[in-house]
C-alpha positions in Angstrom: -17.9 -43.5 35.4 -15.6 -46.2 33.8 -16.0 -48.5 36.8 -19.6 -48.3 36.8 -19.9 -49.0 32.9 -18.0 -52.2 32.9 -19.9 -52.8 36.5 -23.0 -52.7 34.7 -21.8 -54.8 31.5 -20.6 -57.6 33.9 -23.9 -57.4 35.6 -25.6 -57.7 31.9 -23.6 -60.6 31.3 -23.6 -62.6 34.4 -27.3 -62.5 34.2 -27.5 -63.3 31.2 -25.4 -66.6 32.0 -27.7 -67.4 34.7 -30.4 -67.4 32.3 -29.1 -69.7 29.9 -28.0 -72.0 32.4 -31.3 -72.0 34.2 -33.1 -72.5 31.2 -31.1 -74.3 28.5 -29.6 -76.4 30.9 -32.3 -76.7 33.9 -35.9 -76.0 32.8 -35.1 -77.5 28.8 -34.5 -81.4 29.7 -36.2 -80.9 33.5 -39.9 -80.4 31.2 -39.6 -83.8 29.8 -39.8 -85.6 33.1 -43.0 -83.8 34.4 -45.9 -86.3 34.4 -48.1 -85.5 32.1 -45.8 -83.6 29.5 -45.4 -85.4 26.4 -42.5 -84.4 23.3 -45.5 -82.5 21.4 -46.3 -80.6 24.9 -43.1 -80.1 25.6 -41.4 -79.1 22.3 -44.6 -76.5 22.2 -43.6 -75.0 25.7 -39.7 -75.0 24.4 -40.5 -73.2 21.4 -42.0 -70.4 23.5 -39.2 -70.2 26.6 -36.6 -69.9 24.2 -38.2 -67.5 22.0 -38.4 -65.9 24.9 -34.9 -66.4 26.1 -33.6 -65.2 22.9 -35.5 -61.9 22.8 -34.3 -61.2 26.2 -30.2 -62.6 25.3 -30.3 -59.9 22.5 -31.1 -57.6 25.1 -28.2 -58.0 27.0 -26.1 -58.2 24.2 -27.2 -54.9 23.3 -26.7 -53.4 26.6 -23.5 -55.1 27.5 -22.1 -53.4 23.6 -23.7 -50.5 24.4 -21.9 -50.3 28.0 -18.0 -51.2 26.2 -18.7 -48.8 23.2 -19.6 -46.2 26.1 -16.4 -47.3 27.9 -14.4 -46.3 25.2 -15.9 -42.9 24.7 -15.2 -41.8 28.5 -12.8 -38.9 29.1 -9.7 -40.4 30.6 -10.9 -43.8 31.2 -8.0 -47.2 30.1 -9.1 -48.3 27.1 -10.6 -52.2 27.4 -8.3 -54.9 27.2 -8.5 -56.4 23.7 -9.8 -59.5 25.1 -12.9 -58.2 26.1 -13.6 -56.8 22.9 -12.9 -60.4 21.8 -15.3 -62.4 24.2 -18.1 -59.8 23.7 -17.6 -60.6 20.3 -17.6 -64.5 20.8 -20.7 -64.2 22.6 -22.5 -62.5 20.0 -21.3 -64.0 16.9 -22.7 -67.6 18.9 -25.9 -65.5 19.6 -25.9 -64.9 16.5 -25.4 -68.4 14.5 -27.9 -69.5 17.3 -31.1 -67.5 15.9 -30.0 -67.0 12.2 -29.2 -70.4 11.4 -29.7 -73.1 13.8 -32.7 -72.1 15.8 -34.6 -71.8 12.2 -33.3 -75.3 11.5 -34.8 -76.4 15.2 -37.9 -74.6 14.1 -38.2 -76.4 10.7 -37.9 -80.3 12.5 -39.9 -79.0 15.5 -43.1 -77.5 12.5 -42.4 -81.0 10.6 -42.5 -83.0 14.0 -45.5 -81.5 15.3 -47.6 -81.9 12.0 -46.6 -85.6 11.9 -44.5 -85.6 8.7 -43.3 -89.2 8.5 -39.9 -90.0 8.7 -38.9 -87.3 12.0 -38.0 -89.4 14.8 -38.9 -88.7 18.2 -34.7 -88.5 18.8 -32.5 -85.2 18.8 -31.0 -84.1 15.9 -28.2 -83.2 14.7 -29.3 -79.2 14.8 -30.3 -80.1 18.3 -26.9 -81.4 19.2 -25.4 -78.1 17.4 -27.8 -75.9 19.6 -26.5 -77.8 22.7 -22.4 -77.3 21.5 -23.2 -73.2 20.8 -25.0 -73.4 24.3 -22.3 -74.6 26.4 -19.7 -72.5 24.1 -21.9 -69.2 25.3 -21.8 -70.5 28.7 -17.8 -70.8 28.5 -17.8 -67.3 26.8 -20.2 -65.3 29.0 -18.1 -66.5 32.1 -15.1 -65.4 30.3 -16.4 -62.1 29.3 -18.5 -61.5 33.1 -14.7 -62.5 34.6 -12.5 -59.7 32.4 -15.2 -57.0 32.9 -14.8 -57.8 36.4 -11.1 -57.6 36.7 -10.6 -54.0 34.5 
């Protein structure tokens, strides 16, 4: 039964990594270049996929915490190395900062942009740039995390 918990949180988690790099660092910028799709087009769609995508990451998160807390409460089973605990707790706290404080930010520009408040250029911002840095920093952590549970 331990094998098959941490088998299924590294399954959660490698997933999950494939969907943030598909999206965040595929379908995101790829958008821009369709013909036809303009910023307001495009930051509309974006808004919605990563909605989206950050429903479905707290989804994993719950199931890959769900899978360690039921590790530890197996008969017999070695407890996780500490650094697992650690990692998970990486990727969540970024998950975390992500919706709570920066995606509401992104939200904010993205309202103020699409109503045409004067003043918000068509460039990224610095909350975009701060998405981008907690984006590649999840990436980094879910391939951390996916590679312990893999090795226990």
């Amino acid at each position: 039964m331990h094998e098959a918990v941490t088998r299924i949180a590294a399954a959660a988690t490698l997933l999950w990594l494939g969907m943030v790099l598909g999206i965040s660092f595929l379908e995101a910028p790829l958008k821009f270049r369709a013909p036809g799709v303009d910023l307001r087009v495009g930051l509309s769609v974006g808004r919605v996929v990563f909605r989206a995508l950050n429903l479905v990451e707290l989804g994993w998160l719950i199931v890959i915490a769900l899978c360690l807390l039921a590790d530890t409460g197996i008969a017999n089973a070695p407890a996780l190395p500490l650094a697992i605990w650690i990692a998970a707790a990486v990727v969540a706290v970024i998950l975390l900062v992500q919706l709570e404080v920066v995606r509401p930010q992104l939200n904010r520009r993205t309202d103020e942009f699409l109503a045409g408040i004067a003043g918000i250029e068509e460039t990224r911002s610095q909350e975009h740039r701060r998405y981008i840095v907690l984006e590649v920093l999840k990436v980094i952590a879910l391939a951390v995390l996916a590679g312990l549970l893999l090795t226990v």
